[in-house]
Every structure is written in structure tokens, then in C-alpha cells.
KENU-127397 format. One record per residue (C-alpha): z, x, y. Coordinates in steps of 0.05 Angstrom, whole numbers, padded with zeros to 5 digits, always signed. Layout:
N
ZXY
...
***
This chain:
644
-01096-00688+01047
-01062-00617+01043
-00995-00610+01003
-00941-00577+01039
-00873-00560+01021
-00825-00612+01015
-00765-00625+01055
-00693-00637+01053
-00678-00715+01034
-00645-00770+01076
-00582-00805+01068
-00623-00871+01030
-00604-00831+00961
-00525-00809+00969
-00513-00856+00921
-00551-00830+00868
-00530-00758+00876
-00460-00790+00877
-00473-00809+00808
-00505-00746+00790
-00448-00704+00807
-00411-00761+00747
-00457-00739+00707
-00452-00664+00720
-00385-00665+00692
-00408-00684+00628
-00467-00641+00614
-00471-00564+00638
-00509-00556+00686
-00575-00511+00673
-00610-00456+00725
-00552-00443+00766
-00549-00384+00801
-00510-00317+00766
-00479-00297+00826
-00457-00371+00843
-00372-00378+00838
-00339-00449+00819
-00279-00480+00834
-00219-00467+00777
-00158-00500+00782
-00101-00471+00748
-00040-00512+00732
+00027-00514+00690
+00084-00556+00671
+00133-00540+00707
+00091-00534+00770
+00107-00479+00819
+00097-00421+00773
+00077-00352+00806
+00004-00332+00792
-00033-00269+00762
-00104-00256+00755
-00123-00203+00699
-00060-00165+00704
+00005-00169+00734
-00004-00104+00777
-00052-00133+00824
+00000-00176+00847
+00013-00251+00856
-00050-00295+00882
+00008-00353+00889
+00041-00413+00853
+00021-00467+00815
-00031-00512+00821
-00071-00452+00846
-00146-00459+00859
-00195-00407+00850
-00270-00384+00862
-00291-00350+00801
-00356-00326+00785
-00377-00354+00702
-00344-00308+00648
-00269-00296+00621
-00208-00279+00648
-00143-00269+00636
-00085-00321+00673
-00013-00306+00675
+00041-00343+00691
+00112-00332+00712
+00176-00375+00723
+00245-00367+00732
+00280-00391+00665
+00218-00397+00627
+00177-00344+00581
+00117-00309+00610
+00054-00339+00587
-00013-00312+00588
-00073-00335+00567
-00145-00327+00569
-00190-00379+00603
-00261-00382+00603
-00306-00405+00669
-00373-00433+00661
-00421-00455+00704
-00388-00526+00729
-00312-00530+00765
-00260-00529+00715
-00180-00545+00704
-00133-00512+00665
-00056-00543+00648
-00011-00494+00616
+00057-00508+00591
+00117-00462+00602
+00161-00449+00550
+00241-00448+00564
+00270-00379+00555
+00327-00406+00504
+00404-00392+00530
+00437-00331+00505
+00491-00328+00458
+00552-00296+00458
+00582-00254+00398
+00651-00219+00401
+00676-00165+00354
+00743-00150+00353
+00784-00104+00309
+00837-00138+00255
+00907-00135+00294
+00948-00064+00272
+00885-00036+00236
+00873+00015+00282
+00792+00003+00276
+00788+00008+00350
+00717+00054+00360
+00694+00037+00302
+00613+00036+00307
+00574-00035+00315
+00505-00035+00301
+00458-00096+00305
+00396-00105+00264
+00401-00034+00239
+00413-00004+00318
+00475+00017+00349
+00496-00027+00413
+00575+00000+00420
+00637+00007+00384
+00704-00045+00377
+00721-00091+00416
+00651-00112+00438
+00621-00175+00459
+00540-00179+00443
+00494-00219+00488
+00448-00252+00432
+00383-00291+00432
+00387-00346+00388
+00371-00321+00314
+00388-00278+00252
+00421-00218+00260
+00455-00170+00218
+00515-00145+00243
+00551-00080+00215
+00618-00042+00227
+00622+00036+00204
+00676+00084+00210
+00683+00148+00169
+00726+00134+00104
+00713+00065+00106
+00663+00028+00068
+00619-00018+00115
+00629-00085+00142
+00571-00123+00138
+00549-00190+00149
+00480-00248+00172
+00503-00281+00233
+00455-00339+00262
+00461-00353+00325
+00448-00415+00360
+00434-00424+00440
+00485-00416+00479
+00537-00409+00430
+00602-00372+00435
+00632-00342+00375
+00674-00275+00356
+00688-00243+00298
+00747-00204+00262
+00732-00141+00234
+00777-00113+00176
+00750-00044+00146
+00763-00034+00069
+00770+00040+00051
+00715+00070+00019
+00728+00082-00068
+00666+00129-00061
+00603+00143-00028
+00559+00096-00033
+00503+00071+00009
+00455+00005+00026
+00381-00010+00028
+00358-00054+00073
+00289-00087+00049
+00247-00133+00094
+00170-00162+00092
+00119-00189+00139
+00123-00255+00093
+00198-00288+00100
+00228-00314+00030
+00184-00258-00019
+00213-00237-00075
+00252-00172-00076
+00256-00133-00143
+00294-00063-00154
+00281-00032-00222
+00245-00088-00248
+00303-00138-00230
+00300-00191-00175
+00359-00184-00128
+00341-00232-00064
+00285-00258-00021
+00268-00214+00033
+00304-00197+00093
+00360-00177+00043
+00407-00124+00045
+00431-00088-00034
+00490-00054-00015
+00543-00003-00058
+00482+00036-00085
+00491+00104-00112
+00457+00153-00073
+00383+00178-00106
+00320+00142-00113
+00309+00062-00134
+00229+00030-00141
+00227-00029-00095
+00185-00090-00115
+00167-00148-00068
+00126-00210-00095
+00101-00273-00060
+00048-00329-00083
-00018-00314-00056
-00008-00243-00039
-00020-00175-00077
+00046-00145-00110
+00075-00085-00068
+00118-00026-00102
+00150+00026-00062
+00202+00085-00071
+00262+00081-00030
+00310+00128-00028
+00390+00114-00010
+00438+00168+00026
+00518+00162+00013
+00552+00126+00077
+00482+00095+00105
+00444+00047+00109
+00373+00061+00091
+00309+00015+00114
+00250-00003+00083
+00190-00050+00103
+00134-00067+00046
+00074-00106+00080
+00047-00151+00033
-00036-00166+00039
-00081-00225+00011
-00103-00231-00048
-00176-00251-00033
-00186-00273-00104
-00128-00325-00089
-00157-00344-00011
-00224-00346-00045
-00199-00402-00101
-00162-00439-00044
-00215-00445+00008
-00290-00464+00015
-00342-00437+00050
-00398-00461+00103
-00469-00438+00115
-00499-00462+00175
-00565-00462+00194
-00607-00484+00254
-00675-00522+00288
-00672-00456+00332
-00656-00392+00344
-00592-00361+00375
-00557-00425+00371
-00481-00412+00378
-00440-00442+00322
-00374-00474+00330
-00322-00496+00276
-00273-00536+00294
-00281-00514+00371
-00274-00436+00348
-00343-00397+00351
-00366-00370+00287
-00418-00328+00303
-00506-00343+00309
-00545-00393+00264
-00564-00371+00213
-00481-00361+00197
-00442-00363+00133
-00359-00384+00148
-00318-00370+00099
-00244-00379+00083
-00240-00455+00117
-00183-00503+00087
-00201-00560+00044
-00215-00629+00087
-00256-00640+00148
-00286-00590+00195
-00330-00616+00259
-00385-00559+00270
-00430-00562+00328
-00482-00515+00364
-00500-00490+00428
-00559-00469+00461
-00579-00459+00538
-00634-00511+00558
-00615-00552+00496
-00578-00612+00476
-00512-00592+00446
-00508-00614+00361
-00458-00634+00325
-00444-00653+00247
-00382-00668+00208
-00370-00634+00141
-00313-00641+00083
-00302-00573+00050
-00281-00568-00022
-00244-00509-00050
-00287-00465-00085
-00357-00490-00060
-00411-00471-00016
-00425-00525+00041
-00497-00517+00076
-00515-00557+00140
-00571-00558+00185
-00561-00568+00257
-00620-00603+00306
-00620-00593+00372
-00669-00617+00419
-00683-00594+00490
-00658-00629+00554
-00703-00669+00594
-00734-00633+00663
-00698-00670+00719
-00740-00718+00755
-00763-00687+00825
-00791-00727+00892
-00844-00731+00937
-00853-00749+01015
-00907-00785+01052
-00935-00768+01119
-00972-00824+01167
-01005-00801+01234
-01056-00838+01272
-01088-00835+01335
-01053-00895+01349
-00979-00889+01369
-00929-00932+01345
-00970-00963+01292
-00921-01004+01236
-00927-00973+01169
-00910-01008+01103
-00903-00979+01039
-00901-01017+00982
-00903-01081+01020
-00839-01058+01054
-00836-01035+01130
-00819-00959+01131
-00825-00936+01214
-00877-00936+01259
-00932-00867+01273
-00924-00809+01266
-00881-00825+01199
-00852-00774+01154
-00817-00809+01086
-00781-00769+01031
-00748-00787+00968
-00809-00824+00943
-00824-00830+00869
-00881-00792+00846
-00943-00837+00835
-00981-00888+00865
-00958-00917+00932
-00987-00972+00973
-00995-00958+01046
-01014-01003+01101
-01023-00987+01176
-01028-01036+01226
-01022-01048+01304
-01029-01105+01353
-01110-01111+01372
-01132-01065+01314
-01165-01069+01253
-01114-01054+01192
-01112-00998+01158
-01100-01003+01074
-01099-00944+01028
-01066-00923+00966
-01044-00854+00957
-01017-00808+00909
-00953-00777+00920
-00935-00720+00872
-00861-00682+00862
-00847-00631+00905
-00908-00647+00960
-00917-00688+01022
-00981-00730+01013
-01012-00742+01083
-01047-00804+01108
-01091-00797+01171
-01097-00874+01188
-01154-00882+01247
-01149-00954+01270
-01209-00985+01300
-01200-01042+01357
-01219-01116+01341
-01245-01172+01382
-01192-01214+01362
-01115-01209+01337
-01120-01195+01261
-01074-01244+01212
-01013-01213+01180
-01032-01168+01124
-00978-01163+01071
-00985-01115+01017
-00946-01125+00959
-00925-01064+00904
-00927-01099+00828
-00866-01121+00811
-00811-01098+00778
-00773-01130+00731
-00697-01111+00756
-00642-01120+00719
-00591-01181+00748
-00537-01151+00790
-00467-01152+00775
-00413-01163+00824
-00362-01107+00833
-00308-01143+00805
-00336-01159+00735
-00357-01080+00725
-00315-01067+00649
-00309-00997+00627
-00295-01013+00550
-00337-01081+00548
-00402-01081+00505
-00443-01116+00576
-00436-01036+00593
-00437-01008+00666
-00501-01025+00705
-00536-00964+00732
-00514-00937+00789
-00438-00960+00781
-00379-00925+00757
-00298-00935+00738
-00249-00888+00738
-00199-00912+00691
-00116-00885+00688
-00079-00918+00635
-00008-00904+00617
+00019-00922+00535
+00036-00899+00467
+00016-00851+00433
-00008-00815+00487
+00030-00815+00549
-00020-00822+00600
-00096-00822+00599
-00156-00818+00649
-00223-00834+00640
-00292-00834+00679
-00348-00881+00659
-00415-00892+00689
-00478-00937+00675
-00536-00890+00646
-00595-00942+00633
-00610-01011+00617
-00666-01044+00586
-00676-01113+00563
-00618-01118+00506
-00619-01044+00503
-00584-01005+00547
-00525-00942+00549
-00461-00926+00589
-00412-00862+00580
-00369-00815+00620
-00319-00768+00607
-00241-00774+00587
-00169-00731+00595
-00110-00760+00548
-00040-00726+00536
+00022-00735+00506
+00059-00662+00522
+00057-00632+00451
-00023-00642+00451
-00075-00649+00508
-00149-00675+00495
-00203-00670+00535
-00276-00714+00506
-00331-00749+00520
-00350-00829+00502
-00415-00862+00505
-00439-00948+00489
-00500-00963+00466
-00515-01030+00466
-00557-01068+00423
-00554-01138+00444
-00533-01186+00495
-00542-01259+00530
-00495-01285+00593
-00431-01288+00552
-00439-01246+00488
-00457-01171+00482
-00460-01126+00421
-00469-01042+00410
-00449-00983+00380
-00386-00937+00406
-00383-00860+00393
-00333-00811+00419
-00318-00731+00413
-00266-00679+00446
-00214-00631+00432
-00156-00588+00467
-00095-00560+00438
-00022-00549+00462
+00035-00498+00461
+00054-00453+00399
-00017-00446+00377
-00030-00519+00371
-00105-00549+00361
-00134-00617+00356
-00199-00648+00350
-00225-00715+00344
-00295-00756+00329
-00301-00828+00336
-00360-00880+00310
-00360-00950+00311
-00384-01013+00336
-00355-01050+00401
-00373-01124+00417
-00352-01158+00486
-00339-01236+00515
-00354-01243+00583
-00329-01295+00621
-00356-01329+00689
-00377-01245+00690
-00312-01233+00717
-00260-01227+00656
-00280-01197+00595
-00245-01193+00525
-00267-01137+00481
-00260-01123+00402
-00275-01059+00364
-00268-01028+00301
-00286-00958+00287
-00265-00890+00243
-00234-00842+00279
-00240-00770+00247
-00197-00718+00267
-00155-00657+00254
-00090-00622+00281
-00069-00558+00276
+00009-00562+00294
+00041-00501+00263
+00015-00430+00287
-00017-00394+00230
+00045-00338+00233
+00111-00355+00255
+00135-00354+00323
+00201-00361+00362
+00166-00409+00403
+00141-00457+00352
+00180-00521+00330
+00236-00520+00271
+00195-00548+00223
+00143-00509+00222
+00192-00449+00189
+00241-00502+00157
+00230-00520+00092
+00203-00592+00077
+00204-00642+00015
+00128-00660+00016
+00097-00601+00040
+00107-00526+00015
+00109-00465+00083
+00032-00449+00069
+00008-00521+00074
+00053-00536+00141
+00007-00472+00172
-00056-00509+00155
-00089-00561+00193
-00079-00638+00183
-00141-00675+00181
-00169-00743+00158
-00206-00798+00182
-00175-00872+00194
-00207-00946+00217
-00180-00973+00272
-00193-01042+00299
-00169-01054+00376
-00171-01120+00423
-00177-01101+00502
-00166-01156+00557
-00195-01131+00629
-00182-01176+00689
-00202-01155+00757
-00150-01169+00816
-00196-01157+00872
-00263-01128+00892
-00258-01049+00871
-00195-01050+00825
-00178-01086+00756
-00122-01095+00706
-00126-01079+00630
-00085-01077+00573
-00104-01055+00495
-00080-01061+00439
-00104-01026+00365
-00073-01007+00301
-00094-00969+00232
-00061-01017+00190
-00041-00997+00115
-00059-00926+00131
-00011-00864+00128
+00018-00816+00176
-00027-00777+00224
+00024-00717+00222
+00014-00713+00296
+00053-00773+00314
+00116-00766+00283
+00182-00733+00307
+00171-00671+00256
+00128-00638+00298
+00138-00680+00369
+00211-00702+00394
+00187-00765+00431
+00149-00799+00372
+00181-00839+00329
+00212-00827+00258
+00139-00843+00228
+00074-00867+00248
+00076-00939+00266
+00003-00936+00264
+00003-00986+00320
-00007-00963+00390
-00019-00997+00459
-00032-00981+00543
-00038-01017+00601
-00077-00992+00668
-00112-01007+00720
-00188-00995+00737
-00217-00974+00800
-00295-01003+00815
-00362-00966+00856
***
């Protein structure tokens, strides 16, 4: 028996490379191709947006949802829409199809600002300038973003009219303008920082918190001062001209000796080498790797390696210390390849069985055989049969050449029989449950959409990955959203124990996303989930488990774009500590009823709550309009289930 090249498969296995393709969307996939391109789909909220690739000069590719064949690296997406800002962002394309759902932010209205002179002053032509820069002279109406603006009036002999306007969206407002003759020459500074709210000091005195303008100065030189917690002191010389309005900008930097008191720091190390490291989804650099500057609380670190297993470890960071982990990660499995048989005989049309099942008559060609041991029996009417047992190995054809020999008389039925298999009891479509401990069986899968509070809507795939005896483990992949914040994870059951009615296991869960303005979230779950089952058609499931996360919900610098209380100021936290990220770790216990309602679909609903736990900062109205005042800390969805 020669081994040849094996050849394409038949259709007997589309259902297992169904369920690969599940499972490709959880792990990356490993040997691909570099030249190979993979489907990307780009989408936004709104939907229709006009679509750039790398830059806007090489023209629209078309409007939103937009699907693209991109080779694995990064690239640059950006999208426009009539009434809302331009938004570009970078997206990253690896070796598996991908989405991407960006949200649009609305350009805010304009406002409107009129300046008019006071009636029979004869200010008419008297110079406006906005923020410092001239825009035209009396009467003038301003078109205004929303914001703070300082608006000033100057006219030769008269001392000038000054004064902070904020400006809401689409307001309308106007002004008066009365000019008071100048006494004598004086000027204004105007002093401003790249930290809102420092401390402005001239000649050793404080005068304001920064933007501020000191005005009637006498022209000549002043020392400039501006302080703020956490930052090194800067001192400057400004100097102030008669009739103007001089500027000046002090940027304050760190003090590392106060970031160094106020943070902690990470060393990582690693099982092997050039394992990527990842803090809080944000990549750090090569094992061995030393982070510093992360907040106090909880940080989720994991590492990456081609051909490996991804790790991943939670730490809690204290300020002032050095935190050392060690990450383990282990390689993946080789996938399991196939063989093929090949039967020819002399004798034409001869029944072949393998395994004790009839497989076609001579010549015979079989693929998608398990490597190993096969049982092979030829036989034909008036002939003597033919029994052998050959070896098939992964990636070969074994051949049989089976010469039958004629008999006097009609040989009796020969059935050979493989040893058998202990298979696992089958369970009817309708009684598959994607949260119940009695797990998915092999070969099965749900996809899950769910609609509820806190998030708005959520989709989830699960499939079954082995079972054993009591042992056995099911997992998939999930999508949840509720606008502000959009997660994308994986989930996994292990069970540990089970009988016709009762099942018992272990529950873990990780993802992560972000949202608009610079927001971040990422979550860990561990727990235990146990599962009634009843007539194996409706099943009741309870669990209780910590869920660890953190948010980031405020950009680290201020933006127009961000929400009003990230910049306002608040009664239980101080500016810095709304810019850092939210974290903690809460047990939840949850009840889930699943009923099916015909062969391939189901209805849930589920129900959990942290009870006597605090706020997850996330799901209040500060930082999301739609939640509620504060965190009930109970939550619920209801959805349907859809069974293969």
C-alpha cells in the first residue's frame, strides 16, 4: 500500500466545518496566508455616512455600512455626514473578518451674538474682537459655537469694553455696548493655561484662576505666576503696552514626584519570549515589561503570542508599589487532519464495509476518515470474503487491493463490527439552552439576540465544544451595547456534574470595547452556574458570580465632544479623579427561564441584581442620559433563541 496525496473532502462533514467557522470567530486563526485580504465591515450611527480610506484625497469608497477587502495591518477610516463632526479613527485588521460601529457626533447649532452701539453714543466702528482676534466693528452680529468667549470693544480715547460671554446652542442674544472714556493709558493681560481653574499670581498675589483677564495695568513689566495641584509651578515675565491687550500662555508640566506618589507600577513577566503585553486592552510593550504610572484599583493584563494560547491575569495596583506578575501561556493544539481509503478488486461491484457499516461498492475511494485503525470487509455474491484491517494515517489514502476467490457455495453474511463507542444521548433541537449548566451538545449551536436594561440590545453565539461523562464545555462569542458603551467578549461553561434533571459547572467571561469621547470599558466574569431541566425541554437556570470591571468615561484631557460632567464640577469626586477610570468588582446572582416554542427557536427571559452594592458609575445619568438617576443594581432582558 503506497500513500498518495489526499483529496478534497465530501459533503458527509459540512457540518463540522460549519461549526468550525463558530469557532474561528473566537480564536485567530493561525498560518494564514500574508497576502490573503478579509472581509471588514465598517459601520456608524447614523448610517449612510460617506467613506474614506487613509485619507480624504483619494476620494469616497461610499456610505455606510461599507464592506471592504483588506489585507491584515492598520488603517486609517474616516467618516463624513452632513450635520455631524468628522470622525476618524484608526482600525486595525487581523487575520479573521472583522466589524467596526462608529458613532457620529452632532455638530452642535450655532449661536448668535449681536453687538450693537449704546443709542446717541456715536460708537458706531468701533473695533470687536473675539477671543483676542478682530472679526468687525459696531453693529455686528457673531455666528458662535457654543462656548466661552471673550468679547472686546476698542476705540481710540476710550478705555475698553470687555466682557466672558457663554454661549449656549442655538441661542440668540445681543449686546449693548457703552464706551467709557479713557482717565489714562492703561493696558490688560490676558493669562491662560493648558490646565483650566490654575491659579494665577502677579507679583506674588493671586488674582484669578486661569483663563482670566487683569485689566487697567500700567504699562511696564509684571512676573506672572500660575499654580495647580499636581503640576510644577510656572513663572513668566509679561510685559503690558498702554491701550492693548497683551497675551500670555504658561504650560504647566507634571510633577513626576507627585504622579509617582499617586500611581503604582507593574512588572510583567512571561513563560515565553516576545509575548505582547496588554493592560487594560492598551499594549504596553514585550515581556519582560515594567508599566508605570497606572491608577490605583484593578487592571486586567493579558499576553499575546502567535501559535499560543492568549493569557490573562487580574491585578489591583496600590499607589506607591511595585506589582510583579507572571503570565503562562501554552501553545495551541495542531488541528486534527484526515485520511481516505481506497478499495479495488478484480471483482467489480464488490460491497465494501467499513467499520461494520456499508460504504459503496469497487473501485471505492472514502475520505474524511479518522486516522487509525479501520475495519474493512469485501464481499460479493459466490466469493469468498475478504476481511482486513488497515491503517489510515492524516493526510494519505491507504489502499486495499481485495482479490476475492470464488466458493462452491453462497457464503453466510459476514458482519464486521468496529468497538463501540460510548456516545453521548442526543438532545432534541428544542431543549438545546445557551445559559443552562446541561451545556450545548457537540456539534450544536444558538445564536442568541436579547433586548433589556442596562444594555439595550445584546447578541450572543454559543456552541457545544466537548462532553464527557459529567465533564464537558460549551462557549461562543458575544456583542452587547447600550450607545454610550459597546462590548464585545467571549463566555465559556464548564461543567462539572450532571444526571437527567440536575446539572452543575463553572461560568467565566471576558471582553472589552469603548465608546465616543475617549470612552473604555472592560469586564471579567467568574462564577458558578447550575441548571433544572425539565422533560429536557424547559430549563430554569441560577447563577451567582463576580463580575470585575472597569470604565473609563471621561477622556483623559478635555474635549468639546465629551459629556458636561466630565468638565463640571462634582460633590463626590474632584476634576482629576472624574479623568480616571472606574473600576471594581461586584457579585451578582441571576435566575434565567428558557422555554422553546418550536423546533429551532426558543423564548427566554433573565433576571439578576448586585444587591446592597454601590453605583457602577457607568449606569447612571452623569455620564449616560438614558440611565436612570442611580444604579438600581437590578437589571433584566427578554429574547428569543434560534437552534442548529
Amino acid at each position: 500500500m503506497e500513500p498518495t496525496p489526499l483529496l478534497a473532502g465530501d459533503r458527509g462533514w459540512a457540518r463540522a466545518a460549519a461549526l468550525g467557522c463558530l469557532l474561528s470567530l473566537a480564536l485567530p486563526a493561525a498560518g494564514l496566508a500574508a497576502e490573503r485580504r478579509y472581509k471588514v465591515t465598517v459601520d456608524s450611527l447614523p448610517t449612510g455616512a460617506t467613506v474614506y480610506l487613509e485619507a480624504r484625497e483619494a476620494g469616497a469608497l461610499g456610505s455606510t455600512p461599507h464592506v471592504f477587502q483588506l489585507k491584515p495591518g492598520t488603517y486609517t477610516v474616516i467618516l463624513e455626514a452632513e450635520g455631524y463632526e468628522a470622525l476618524s479613527k484608526s482600525i486595525t485588521v487581523k487575520r479573521k473578518a472583522a466589524s467596526f460601529t462608529f458613532t457620529l457626533t452632532k455638530k452642535p447649532s450655532p449661536s448668535t451674538l449681536a453687538l450693537e452701539a449704546a443709542s446717541g453714543s456715536g460708537l458706531e466702528g468701533s473695533v470687536v474682537k473675539v477671543n483676542g482676534k478682530e472679526t468687525g466693528k459696531l453693529p455686528v452680529t457673531l455666528s458662535l459655537q457654543p462656548g466661552r468667549y471673550l468679547i472686546e470693544v476698542t476705540r481710540d480715547g476710550y478705555e475698553t469694553y470687555s466682557k466672558w460671554v457663554d454661549m449656549g446652542g442655538a441661542e440668540r442674544r445681543k449686546l449693548v455696548v457703552a464706551l467709557v472714556k479713557s482717565a489714562a493709558a492703561t493696558g490688560a493681560l490676558l493669562v491662560s493655561s493648558n490646565i483650566v481653574g490654575a491659579e494665577v499670581f502677579m507679583e506674588g498675589k493671586r488674582v484669578d484662576t486661569a483663563p482670566t483677564l487683569i485689566e487697567k495695568l500700567n504699562p511696564g513689566k509684571y512676573t506672572v505666576e500660575v499654580r495647580a495641584k499636581g503640576y510644577l509651578v510656572k513663572q513668566q515675565e509679561a510685559t503690558v503696552e498702554a491701550g492693548k491687550t497683551s497675551k500670555l500662555f504658561l504650560q504647566l508640566d507634571p510633577d513626576q514626584a507627585t504622579v509617582a506618589a499617586s500611581t503604582g507600577t507593574l512588572q510583567v513577566l512571561a513563560s515565553h519570549k516576545e509575548v505582547e503585553v496588554l493592560v487594560d486592552g492598551q499594549t504596553k510593550g514585550t515581556a519582560p515589561v515594567k508599566v508605570e504610572g497606572l491608577a490605583e484599583g484593578t487592571h486586567v493584563v493579558e499576553g499575546r503570542k502567535a501559535g499560543h494560547k492568549s493569557a490573562e491575569q487580574t491585578v489591583a495596583i496600590k499607589k506607591g508599589e511595585l506589582a510583579t506578575i507572571k503570565l503562562t501561556l501554552h501553545e495551541l493544539e495542531a488541528q486534527v487532519r484526515t485520511g481516505a481509503l481506497r478499495v479495488i478488486s478484480p471483482t467489480l461491484g464488490a460491497e465494501v464495509f467499513i467499520d461494520g457499516k456499508l460504504a459503496g461498492k469497487t473501485p471505492l475511494l472514502r475520505h474524511q476518515l479518522d486516522p487509525g485503525p479501520h475495519f474493512v470487509a469485501v464481499r460479493a455474491k459466490g466469493h469468498e470474503e475478504v476481511i482486513q484491517t488497515v491503517e489510515v494515517k492524516p493526510g494519505q489514502i491507504a489502499e486495499l487491493q481485495a482479490v476475492l476467490k470464488k466458493s462452491a457455495a453462497p457464503p453466510p453474511p459476514t458482519v464486521v463490527k468496529a468497538p463501540a463507542k460510548k456516545e453521548e444521548p442526543k438532545v432534541e433541537p428544542r431543549g438545546l439552552s445557551s445559559f443552562g449548566a446541561h451545556l450545548m451538545p457537540a456539534g450544536s449551536f444558538t445564536a442568541d439576540v436579547s433586548l433589556g436594561f442596562t444594555h439595550i440590545f445584546e447578541g450572543r453565539m454559543t456552541a457545544g465544544f466537548f462532553s464527557k461523562g459529567p465533564i464537558g464545555m460549551d462557549g461562543g462569542i458575544e456583542f452587547r451595547t447600550f450607545g454610550a458603551l459597546s462590548e464585545i467578549g467571549m463566555h465559556a461553561k464548564l461543567r462539572l456534574y450532571r444526571s437527567s434533571l440536575f446539572a452543575i459547572g463553572t461560568l467565566f467571561a471576558f471582553g472589552g470595547g469603548g465608546g465616543p469621547s475617549g470612552r473604555t470599558t472592560a469586564y471579567a466574569k467568574l462564577g458558578v452556574v447550575s441548571s433544572l431541566w425539565f422533560k429536557q425541554l424547559v430549563t430554569f437556570t441560577a447563577r451567582a458570580y463576580f463580575d470585575f470591571y472597569t470604565d473609563r468615561l471621561c477622556p483623559g484631557d478635555p474635549s468639546p465632544s465629551e459629556v458636561p460632567a466630565c468638565s463640571a464640577p462634582q460633590p463626590d469626586f474632584t476634576p482629576r479623579q472624574m479623568r480616571e477610570r472606574f473600576g471594581g468588582a461586584r457579585f451578582l446572582l441571576s435566575a434565567i427561564l428558557e422555554v422553546p416554542v418550536s423546533r429551532r427557536i426558543g423564548l427566554f427571559a433573565l433576571f439578576e441584581g448586585a444587591p446592597g452594592q454601590g453605583n457602577r458609575q457607568a449606569f447612571t445619568d452623569r455620564f449616560v442620559e438614558l440611565m436612570p438617576e442611580s444604579d438600581p443594581a437590578v437589571y433584566f432582558r427578554v429574547g428569543a433563541s434560534f437552534k442548529y
